[in-house]
C-alpha positions as a LaTeX table, in Angstrom:
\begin{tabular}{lrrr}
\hline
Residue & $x$ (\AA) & $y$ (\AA) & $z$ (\AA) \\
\hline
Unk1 & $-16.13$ & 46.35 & 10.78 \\
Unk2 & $-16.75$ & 48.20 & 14.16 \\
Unk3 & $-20.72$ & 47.51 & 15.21 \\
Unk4 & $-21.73$ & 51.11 & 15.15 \\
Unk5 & $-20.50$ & 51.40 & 11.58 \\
Unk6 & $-22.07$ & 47.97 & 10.45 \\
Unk7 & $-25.45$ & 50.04 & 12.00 \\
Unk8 & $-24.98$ & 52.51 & 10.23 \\
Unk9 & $-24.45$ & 51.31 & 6.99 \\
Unk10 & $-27.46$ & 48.90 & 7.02 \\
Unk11 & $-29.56$ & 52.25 & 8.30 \\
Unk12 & $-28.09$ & 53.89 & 5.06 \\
Unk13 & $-29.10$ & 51.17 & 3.04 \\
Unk14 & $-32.71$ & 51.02 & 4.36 \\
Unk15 & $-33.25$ & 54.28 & 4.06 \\
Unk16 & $-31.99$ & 54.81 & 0.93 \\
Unk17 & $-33.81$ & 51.04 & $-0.70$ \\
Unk18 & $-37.12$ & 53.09 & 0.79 \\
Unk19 & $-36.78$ & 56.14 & $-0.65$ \\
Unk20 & $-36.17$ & 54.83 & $-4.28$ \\
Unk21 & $-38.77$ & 52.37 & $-3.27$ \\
Unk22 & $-41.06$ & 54.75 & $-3.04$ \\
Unk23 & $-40.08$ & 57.41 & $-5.90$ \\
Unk24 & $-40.12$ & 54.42 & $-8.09$ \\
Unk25 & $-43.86$ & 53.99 & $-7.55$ \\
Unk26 & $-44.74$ & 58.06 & $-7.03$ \\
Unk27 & $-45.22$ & 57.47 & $-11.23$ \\
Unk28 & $-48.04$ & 55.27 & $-10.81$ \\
Unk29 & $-51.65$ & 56.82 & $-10.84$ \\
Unk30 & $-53.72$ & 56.56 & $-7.64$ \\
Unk31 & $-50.22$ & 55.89 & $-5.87$ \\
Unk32 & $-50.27$ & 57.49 & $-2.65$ \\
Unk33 & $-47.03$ & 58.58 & $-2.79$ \\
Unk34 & $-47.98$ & 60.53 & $-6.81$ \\
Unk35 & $-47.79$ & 64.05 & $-7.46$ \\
Unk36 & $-51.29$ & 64.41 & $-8.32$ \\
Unk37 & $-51.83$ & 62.69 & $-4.86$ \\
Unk38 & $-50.03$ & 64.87 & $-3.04$ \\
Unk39 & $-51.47$ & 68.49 & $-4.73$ \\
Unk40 & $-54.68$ & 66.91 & $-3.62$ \\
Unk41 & $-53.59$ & 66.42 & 0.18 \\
Unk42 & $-51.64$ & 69.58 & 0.26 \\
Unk43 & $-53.50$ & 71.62 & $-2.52$ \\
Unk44 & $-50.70$ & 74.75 & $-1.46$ \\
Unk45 & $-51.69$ & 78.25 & $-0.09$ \\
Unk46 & $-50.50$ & 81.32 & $-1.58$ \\
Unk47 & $-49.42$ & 84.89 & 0.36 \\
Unk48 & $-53.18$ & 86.59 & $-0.17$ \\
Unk49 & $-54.57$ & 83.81 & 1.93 \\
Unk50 & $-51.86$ & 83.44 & 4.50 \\
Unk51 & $-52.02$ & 87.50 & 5.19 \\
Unk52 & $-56.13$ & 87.25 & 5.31 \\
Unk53 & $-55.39$ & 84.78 & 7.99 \\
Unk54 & $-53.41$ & 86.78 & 9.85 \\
Unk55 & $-55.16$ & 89.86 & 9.79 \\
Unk56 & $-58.16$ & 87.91 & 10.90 \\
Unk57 & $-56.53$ & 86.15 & 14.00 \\
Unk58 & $-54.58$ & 89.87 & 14.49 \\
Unk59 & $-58.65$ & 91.28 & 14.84 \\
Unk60 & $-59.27$ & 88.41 & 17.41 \\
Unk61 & $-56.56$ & 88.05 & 19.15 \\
Unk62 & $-55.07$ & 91.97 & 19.03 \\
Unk63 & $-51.99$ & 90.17 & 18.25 \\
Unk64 & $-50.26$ & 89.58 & 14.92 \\
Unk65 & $-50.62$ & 93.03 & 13.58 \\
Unk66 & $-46.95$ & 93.37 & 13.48 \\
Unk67 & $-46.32$ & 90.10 & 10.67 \\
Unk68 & $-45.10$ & 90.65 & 7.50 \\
Unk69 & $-45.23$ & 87.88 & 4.79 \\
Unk70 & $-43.57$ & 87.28 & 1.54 \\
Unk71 & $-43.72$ & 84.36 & $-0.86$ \\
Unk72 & $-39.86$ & 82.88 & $-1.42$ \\
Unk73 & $-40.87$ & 80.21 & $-3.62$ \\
Unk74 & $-44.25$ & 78.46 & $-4.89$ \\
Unk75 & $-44.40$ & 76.42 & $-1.21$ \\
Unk76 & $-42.13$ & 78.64 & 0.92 \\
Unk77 & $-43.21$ & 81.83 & 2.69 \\
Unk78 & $-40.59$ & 83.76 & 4.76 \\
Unk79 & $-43.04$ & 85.11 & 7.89 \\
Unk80 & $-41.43$ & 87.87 & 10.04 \\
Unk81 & $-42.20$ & 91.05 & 12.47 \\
Unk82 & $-42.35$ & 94.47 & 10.49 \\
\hline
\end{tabular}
């Protein structure tokens, strides 16, 4: 086997033994790495916020004034000029 592909393939298998590692254990309570963990850390934002945030830095700054935002999905917002 040619060294750069022997790399790779033990990169692929340590990345891969990680990430089941750690979606194996996202089921456990308290687990950093849980789903009720990770609403706490990121508790999500939704377009009302995002667009009084805006306006506000648009009064500040006079910039911004121009942005329009739209919600794509629950955690994805598509942010663009008007």
């Amino acid at each position: 086997m040619h060294r750069g592909a022997a790399r790779y393939a033990a990169a692929w298998i340590h990345c891969h033994g990680r990430a089941a590692w750690k979606n194996s254990r996202a089921g456990i309570s308290g687990n950093r790495n849980s789903a009720d963990y990770q609403k706490y850390r990121f508790p999500g934002v939704d377009v009302s916020t995002l667009r009084n945030s805006t306006d506000r830095f648009a009064k500040q700054l006079g910039r911004f004034g121009n942005i329009e935002i739209r919600g794509r999905s629950a955690d994805v917002f598509e942010i663009a000029r008007r």
